[in-house]
DRENPAKE-743387 format. One record per residue (C-alpha): residue number from 1; residue in one letter; x, y, z. Coordinates in nm, 2 decimals. Layout:
{i:NUM	aa:A	x:X	y:Y	z:Z};
...
This chain:
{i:1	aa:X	x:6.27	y:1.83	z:1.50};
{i:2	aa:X	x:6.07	y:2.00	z:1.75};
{i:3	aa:X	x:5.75	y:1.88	z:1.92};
{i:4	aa:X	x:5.52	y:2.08	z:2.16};
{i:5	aa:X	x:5.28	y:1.90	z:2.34};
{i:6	aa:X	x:5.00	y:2.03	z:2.52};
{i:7	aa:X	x:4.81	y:1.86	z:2.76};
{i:8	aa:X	x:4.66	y:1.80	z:3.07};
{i:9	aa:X	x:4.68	y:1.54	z:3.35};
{i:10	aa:X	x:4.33	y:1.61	z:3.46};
{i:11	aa:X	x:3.99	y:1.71	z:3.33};
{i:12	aa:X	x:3.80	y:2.05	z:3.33};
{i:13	aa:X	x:3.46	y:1.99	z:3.56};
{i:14	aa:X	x:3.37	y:2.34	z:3.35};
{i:15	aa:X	x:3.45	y:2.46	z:3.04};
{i:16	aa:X	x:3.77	y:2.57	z:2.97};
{i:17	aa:X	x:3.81	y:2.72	z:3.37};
{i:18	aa:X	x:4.09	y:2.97	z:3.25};
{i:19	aa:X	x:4.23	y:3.28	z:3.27};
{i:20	aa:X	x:4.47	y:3.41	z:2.97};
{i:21	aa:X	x:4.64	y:3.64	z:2.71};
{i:22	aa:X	x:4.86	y:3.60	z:2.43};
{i:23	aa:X	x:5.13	y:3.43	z:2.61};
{i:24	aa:X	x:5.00	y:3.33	z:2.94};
{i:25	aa:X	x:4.76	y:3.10	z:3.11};
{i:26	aa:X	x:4.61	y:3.08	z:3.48};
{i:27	aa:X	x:4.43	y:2.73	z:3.56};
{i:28	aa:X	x:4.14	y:2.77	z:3.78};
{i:29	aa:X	x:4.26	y:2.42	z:3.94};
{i:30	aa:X	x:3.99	y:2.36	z:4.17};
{i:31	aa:X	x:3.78	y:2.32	z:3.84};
{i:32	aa:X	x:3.98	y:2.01	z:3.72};
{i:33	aa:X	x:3.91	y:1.71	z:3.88};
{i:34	aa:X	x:4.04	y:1.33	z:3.87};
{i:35	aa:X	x:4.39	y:1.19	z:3.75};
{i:36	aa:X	x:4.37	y:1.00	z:3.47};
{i:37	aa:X	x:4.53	y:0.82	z:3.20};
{i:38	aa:X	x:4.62	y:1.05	z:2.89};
{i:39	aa:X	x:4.74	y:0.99	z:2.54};
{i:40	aa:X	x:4.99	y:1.24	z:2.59};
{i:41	aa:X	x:5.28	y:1.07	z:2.81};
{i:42	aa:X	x:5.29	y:0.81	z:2.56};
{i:43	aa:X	x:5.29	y:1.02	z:2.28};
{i:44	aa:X	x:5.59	y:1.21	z:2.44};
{i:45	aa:X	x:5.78	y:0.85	z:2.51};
{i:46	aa:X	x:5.72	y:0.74	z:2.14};
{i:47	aa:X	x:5.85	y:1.05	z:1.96};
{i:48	aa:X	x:6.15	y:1.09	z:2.22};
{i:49	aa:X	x:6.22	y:0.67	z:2.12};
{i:50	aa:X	x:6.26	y:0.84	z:1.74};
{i:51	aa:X	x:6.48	y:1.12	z:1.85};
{i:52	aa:X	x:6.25	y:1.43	z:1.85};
{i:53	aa:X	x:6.30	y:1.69	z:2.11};
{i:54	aa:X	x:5.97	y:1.69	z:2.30};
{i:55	aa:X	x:5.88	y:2.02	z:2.52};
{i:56	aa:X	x:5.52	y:1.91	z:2.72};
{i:57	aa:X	x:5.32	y:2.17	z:2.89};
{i:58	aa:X	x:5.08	y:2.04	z:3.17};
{i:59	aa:X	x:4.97	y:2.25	z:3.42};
{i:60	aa:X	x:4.95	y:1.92	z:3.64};
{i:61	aa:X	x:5.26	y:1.77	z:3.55};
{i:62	aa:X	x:5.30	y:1.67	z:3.88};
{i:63	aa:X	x:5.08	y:1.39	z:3.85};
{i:64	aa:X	x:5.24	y:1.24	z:3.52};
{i:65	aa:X	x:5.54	y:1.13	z:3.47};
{i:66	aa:X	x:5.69	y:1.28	z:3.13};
{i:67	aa:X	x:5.99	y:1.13	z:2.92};
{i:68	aa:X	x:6.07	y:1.51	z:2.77};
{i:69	aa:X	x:6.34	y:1.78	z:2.71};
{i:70	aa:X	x:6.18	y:2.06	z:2.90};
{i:71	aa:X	x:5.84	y:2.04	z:3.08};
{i:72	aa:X	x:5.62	y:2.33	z:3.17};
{i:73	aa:X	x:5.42	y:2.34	z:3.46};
{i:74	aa:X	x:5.21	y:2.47	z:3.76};
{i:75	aa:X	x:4.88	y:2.63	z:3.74};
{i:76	aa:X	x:5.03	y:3.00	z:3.61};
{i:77	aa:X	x:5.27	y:2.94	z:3.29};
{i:78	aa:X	x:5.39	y:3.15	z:3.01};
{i:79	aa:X	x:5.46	y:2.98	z:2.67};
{i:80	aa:X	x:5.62	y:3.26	z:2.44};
{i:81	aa:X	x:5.59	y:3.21	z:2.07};
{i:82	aa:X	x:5.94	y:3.11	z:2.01};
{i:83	aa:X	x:5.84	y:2.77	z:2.21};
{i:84	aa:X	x:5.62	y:2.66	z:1.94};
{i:85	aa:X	x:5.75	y:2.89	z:1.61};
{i:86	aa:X	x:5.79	y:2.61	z:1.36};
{i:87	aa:X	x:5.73	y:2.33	z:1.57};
{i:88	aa:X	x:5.50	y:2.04	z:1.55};
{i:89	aa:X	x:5.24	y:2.09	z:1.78};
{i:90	aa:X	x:5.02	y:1.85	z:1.99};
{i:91	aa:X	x:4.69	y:1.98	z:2.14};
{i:92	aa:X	x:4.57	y:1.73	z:2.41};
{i:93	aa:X	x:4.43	y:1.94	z:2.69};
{i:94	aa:X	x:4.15	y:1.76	z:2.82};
{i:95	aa:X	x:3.90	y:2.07	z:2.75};
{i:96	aa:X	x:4.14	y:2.29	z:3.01};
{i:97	aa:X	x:4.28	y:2.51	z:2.81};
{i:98	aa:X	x:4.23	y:2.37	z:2.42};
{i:99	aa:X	x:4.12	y:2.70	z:2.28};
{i:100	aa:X	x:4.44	y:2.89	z:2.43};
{i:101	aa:X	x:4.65	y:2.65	z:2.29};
{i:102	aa:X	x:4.48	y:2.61	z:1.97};
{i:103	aa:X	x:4.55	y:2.97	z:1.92};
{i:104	aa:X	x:4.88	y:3.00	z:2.09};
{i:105	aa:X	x:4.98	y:2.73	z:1.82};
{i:106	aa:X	x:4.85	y:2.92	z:1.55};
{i:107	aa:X	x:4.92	y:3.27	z:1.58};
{i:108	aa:X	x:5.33	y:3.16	z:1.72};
{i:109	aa:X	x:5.36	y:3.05	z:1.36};
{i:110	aa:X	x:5.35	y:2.63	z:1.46};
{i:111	aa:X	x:5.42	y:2.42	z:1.17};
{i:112	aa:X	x:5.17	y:2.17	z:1.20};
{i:113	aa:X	x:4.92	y:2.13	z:1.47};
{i:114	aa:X	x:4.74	y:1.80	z:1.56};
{i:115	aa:X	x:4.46	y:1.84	z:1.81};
{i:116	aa:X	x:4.30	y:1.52	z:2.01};
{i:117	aa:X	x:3.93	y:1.61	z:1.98};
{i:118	aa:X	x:3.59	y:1.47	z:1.92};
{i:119	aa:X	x:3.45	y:1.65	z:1.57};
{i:120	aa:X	x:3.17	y:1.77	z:1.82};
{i:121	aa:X	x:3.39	y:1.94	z:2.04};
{i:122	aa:X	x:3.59	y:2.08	z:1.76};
{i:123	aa:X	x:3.28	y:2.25	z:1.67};
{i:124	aa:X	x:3.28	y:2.44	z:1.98};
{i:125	aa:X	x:3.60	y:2.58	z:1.99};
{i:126	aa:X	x:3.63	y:2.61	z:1.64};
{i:127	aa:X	x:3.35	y:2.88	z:1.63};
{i:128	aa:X	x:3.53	y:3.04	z:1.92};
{i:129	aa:X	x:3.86	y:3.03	z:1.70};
{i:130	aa:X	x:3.63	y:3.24	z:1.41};
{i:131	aa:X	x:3.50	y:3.52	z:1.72};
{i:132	aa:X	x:3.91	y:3.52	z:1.80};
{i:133	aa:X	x:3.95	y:3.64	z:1.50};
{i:134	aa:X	x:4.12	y:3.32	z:1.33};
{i:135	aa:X	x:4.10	y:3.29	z:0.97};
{i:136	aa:X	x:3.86	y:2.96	z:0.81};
{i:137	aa:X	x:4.19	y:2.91	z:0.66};
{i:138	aa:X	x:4.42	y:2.85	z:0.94};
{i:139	aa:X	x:4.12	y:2.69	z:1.12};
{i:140	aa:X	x:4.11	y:2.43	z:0.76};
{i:141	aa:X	x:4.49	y:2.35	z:0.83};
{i:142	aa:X	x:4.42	y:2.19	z:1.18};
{i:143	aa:X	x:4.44	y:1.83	z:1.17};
{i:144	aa:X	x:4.12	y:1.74	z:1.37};
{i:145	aa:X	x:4.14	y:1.45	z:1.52};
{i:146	aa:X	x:4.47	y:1.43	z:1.49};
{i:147	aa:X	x:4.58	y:1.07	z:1.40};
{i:148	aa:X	x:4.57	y:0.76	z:1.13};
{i:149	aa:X	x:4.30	y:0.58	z:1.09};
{i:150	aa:X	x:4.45	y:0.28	z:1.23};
{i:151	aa:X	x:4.16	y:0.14	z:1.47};
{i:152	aa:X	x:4.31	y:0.25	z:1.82};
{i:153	aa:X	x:4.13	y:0.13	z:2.09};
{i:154	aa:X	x:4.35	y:0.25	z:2.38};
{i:155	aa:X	x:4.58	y:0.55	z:2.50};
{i:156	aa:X	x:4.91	y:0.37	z:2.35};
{i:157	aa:X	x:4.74	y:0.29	z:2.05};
{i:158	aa:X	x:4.56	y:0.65	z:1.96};
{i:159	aa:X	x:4.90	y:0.77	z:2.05};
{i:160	aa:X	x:5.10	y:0.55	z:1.80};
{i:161	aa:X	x:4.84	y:0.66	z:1.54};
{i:162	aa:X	x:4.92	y:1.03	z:1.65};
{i:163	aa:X	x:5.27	y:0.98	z:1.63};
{i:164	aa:X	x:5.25	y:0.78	z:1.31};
{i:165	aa:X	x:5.09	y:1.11	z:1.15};
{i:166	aa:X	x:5.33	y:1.32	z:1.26};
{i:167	aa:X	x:5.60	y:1.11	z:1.13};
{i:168	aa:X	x:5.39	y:1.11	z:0.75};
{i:169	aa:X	x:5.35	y:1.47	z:0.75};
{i:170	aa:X	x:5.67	y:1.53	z:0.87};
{i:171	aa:X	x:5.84	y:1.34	z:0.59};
{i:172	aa:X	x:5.59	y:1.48	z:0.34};
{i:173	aa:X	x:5.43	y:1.13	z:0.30};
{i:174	aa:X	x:5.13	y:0.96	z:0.23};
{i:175	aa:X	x:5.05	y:0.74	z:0.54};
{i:176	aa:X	x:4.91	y:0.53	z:0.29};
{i:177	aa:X	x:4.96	y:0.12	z:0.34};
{i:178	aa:X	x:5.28	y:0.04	z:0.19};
{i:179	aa:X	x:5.21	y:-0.24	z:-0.04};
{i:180	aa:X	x:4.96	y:0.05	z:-0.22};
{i:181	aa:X	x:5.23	y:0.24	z:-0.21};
{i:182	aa:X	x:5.44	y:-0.03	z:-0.41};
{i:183	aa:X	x:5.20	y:-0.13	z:-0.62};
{i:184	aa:X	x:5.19	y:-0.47	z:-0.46};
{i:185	aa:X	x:4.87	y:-0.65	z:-0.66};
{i:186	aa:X	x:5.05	y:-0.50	z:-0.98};
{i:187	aa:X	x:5.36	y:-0.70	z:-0.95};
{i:188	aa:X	x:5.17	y:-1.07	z:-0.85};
{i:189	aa:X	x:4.97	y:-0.98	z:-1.18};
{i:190	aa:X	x:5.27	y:-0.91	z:-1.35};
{i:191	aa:X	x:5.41	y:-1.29	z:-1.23};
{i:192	aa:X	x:5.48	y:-1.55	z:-1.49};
């Protein structure tokens, strides 16, 4: 299975400091600031540990190391639909470029798309999504913030619970606790 992930090793000083069409994007980079930690490289090492084939786009990817198939970079890339047709789709950009990609995953027909996002940034872009012209509908399938509930304090641990959802939707389940699942409480009442 196929997994795009798109992120960003550093942070927008602006909003969004982009350039762009359909396919391509152009980083202002002396907007983005700072090198820090990001959920994405671990994502990328857990799903490659299960066998998924992992395609990162980081316009910085020179300052992160990345565990993945193919990885896009430098401050002008194209990403042409096919990339992310029917993949799984990973929005992490760091407010760089999260509308672009939001969009780019929608419209090049991704199959699921989990975006790392505060609800009260989702609001931002998610009314620049509507101006787009991107239907409440596809805006409803977003999974925003992407992730289980599993009380992640830290980068490996928001990324396991990221991971962990892709895995449950993938596999068309619940993500539900598994002694729920089996019924657990019923079987000790059921005991003799």
């Amino acid at each position: 299975m196929n997994v795009v992930i798109f992120a960003s090793s550093r942070e927008a000083d602006m909003e969004e400091p982009v350039f762009c069409d359909r396919d391509s994007v152009k980083v202002d980079a002396s907007k983005c600031t700072g090198r820090s930690i990001s959920v994405a490289p671990f994502i990328t090492r857990y799903l490659k540990d299960l066998g998924y084939h992992v395609t990162v786009i980081d316009p910085f990817a020179d300052d992160t190391p990345y565990e993945a198939d193919n990885v896009i970079k430098g401050t002008s890339f194209q990403v042409p639909d096919e990339i992310v047709k029917d993949a799984y789709v990973v929005v992490a950009t760091r407010h760089v470029y999260d509308t672009w990609a939001i969009m780019k995953s929608v419209l090049g027909g991704a199959k699921e798309i989990f975006v790392i996002m505060s609800i009260k940034r989702a609001k931002v872009i998610m009314k620049r999504l509507l101006q787009a012209g991107i239907s409440k509908e596809q805006i409803k399938r977003l999974r925003i913030p992407a992730g289980l509930d599993i009380g992640a304090k830290n980068e490996k641990e928001i990324a396991l619970s990221i991971v962990a959802e892709i895995l449950a939707v993938s596999r068309n389940a619940s993500g539900r606790p598994l002694s729920e699942v089996k019924e657990f409480s019923k079987i000790v009442e059921e005991l003799e």
